[in-house]
C-alpha positions as a printed Julia matrix, in Angstrom:
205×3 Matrix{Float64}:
  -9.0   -10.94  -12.65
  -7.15   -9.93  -15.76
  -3.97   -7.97  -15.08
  -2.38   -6.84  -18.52
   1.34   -7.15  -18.2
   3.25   -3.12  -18.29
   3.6    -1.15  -21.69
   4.7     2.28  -22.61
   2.02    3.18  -23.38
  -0.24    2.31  -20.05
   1.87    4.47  -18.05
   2.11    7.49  -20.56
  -1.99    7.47  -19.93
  -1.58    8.22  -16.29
  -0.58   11.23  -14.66
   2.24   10.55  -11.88
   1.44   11.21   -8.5
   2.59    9.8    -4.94
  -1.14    8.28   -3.22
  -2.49    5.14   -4.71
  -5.1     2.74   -3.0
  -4.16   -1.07   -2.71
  -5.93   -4.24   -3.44
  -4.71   -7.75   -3.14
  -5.93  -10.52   -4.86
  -5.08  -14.52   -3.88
  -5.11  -18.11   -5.68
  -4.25  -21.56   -5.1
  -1.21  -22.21   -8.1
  -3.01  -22.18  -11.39
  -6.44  -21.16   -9.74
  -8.91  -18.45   -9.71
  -7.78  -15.04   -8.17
 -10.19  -13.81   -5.29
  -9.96  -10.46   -3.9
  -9.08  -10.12   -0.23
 -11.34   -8.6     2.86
 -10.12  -10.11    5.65
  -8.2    -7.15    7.2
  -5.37   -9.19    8.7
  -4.55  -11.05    5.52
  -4.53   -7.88    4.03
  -2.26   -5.88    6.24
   0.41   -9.32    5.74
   0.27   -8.94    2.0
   0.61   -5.06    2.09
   3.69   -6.06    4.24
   5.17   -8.05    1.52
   4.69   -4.7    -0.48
   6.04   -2.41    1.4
   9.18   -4.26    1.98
   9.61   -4.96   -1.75
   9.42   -1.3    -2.58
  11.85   -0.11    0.49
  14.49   -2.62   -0.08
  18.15   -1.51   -1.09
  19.17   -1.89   -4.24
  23.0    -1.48   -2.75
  22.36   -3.99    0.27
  23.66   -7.31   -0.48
  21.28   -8.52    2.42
  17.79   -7.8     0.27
  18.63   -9.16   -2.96
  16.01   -8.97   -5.25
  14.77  -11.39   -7.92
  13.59  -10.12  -11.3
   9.92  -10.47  -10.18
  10.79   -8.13   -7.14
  13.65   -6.13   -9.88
  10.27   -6.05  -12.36
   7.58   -4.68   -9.89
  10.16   -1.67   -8.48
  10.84   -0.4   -12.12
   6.86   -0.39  -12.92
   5.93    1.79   -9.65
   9.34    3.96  -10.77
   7.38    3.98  -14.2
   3.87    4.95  -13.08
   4.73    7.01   -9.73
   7.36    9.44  -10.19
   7.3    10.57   -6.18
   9.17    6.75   -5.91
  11.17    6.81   -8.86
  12.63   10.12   -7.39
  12.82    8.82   -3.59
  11.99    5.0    -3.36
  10.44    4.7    -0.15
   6.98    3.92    0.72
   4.75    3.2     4.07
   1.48    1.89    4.17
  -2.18    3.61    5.42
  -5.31    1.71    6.84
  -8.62    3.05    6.08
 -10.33    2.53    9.15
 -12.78    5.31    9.02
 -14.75    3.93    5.94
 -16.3     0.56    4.59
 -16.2     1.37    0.6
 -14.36    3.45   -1.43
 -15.83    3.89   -4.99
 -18.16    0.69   -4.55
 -15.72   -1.9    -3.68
 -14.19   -2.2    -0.38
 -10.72   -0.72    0.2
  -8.59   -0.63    3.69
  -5.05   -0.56    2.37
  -3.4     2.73    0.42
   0.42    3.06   -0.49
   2.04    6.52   -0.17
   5.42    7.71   -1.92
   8.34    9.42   -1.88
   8.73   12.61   -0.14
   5.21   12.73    0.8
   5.81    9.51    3.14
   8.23   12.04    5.35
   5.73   14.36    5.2
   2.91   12.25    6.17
   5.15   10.85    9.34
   6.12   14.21   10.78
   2.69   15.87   10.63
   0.47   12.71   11.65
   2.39    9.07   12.62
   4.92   10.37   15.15
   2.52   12.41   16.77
   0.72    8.95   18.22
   3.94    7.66   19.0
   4.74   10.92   21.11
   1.3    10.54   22.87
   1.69    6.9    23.94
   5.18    7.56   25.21
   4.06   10.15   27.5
   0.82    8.24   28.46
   3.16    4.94   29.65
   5.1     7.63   31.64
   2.49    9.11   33.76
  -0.14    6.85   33.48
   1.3     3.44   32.64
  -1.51    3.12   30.25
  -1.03    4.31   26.73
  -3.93    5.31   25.8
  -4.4     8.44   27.26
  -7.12   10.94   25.65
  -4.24   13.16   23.91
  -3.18    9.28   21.95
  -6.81    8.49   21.32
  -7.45   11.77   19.67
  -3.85   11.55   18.31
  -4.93    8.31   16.62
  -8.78    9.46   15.57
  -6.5    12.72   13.59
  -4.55   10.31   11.91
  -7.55    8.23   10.61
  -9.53   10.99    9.69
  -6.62   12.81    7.93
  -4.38   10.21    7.28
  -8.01    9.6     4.93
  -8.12   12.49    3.63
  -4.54   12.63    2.86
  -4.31    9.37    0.79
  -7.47   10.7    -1.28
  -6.56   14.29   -2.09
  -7.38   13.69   -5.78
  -4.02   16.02   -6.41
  -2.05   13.4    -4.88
  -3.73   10.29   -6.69
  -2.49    8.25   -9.16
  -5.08    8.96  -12.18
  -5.75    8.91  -16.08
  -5.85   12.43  -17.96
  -9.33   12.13  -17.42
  -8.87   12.23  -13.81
  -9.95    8.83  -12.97
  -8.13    7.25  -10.65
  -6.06    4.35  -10.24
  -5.6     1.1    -7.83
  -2.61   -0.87   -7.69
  -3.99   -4.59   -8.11
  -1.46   -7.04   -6.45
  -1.56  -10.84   -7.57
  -0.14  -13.56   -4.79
   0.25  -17.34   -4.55
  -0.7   -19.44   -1.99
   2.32  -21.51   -0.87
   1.3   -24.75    1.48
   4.04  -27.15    3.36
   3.51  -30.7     2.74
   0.5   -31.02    5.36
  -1.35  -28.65    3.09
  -1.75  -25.82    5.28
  -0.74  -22.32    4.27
   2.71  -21.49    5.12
   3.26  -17.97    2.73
   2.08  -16.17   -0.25
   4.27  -15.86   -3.01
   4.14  -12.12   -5.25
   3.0   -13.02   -8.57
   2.5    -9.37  -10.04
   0.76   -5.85   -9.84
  -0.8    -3.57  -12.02
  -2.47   -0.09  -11.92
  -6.13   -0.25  -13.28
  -9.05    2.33  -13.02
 -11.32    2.35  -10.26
 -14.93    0.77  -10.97
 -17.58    2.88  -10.92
């Protein structure tokens, strides 16, 4: 996978918004990227993400290096929603297979939107379970299962409202393409995966 590195001129072709899908590509150092499928590999590296974007610049206990510095200035760049309010959360697609012809599980969403998105749909679940372990000491009651089915179905929709999507001024939109590292101990087994880079490109057709 080629990821061209950020230039004025990439971001002045896209038109800011605060929704973006996710996909995560891996390599052995100096190998091949592969895309990833496997849904708890992807949900780590999202993690890695997520926590990247959220940390504070002003706590001395997430001190960033310029890869990390590098990759919050290009989302400030491209989504406006984060350069305003930098905070993100993650969303699981687990209502679909494909998106677009390629398979997508993992969206980012920005900004004020991410307060938004929590009141309206996340804490609702929360709510639901809480009351279910009270009264039934199970938490899946029917009010949390249908809490959770609303927030797949429009936690979906949400994250692909094309007026909320990251896209080019001729409305095609954008994926944020992440790049990590596989980092083995001395055994040779996988102990992390180091962020490498990330870059916006268009969605295949």
């Amino acid at each position: 996978m080629n990821i061209q590195s950020i230039n004025s001129q990439h971001t002045q072709k896209l038109n800011f918004k605060s929704t973006y899908p996710v996909v995560h590509w891996v390599a052995e150092t100096n190998g091949s990227y592969a895309k990833v499928s496997n849904l708890e590999l992807v949900k780590k590296l999202q993690g890695k993400v997520i926590r990247m974007l959220n940390k504070l610049l002003k706590d001395s206990k997430t001190k960033m290096d310029v890869t990390e510095q590098n990759f919050r200035a290009y989302i400030g760049a491209c989504d406006v929603s984060y350069r305003n309010n930098p905070v993100v959360r993650s969303f699981y697609n687990r209502t679909e297979s494909s998106l677009g012809g390629f398979s997508q599980v993992s969206y980012i969403i920005s900004g004020e939107d991410v307060e938004l998105f929590e009141n309206y749909l996340a804490k609702n679940i929360g709510k639901a379970k809480s009351k279910a372990r009270e009264y039934l000491s199970n938490p899946y009651s029917p009010e949390a299962i249908e809490a959770i089915k609303l927030y797949n179905n429009e936690g979906l929709r949400f994250v692909k409202n094309l007026k909320k999507q990251i896209k080019d001024k001729n409305g095609t939109p954008y994926v944020l393409h992440t790049k990590f590292e596989i980092v083995r101990n001395t055994l040779g087994k996988i102990k992390d995966y180091r962020f490498i880079d990330a870059r916006f490109l268009p969605v295949k057709k």
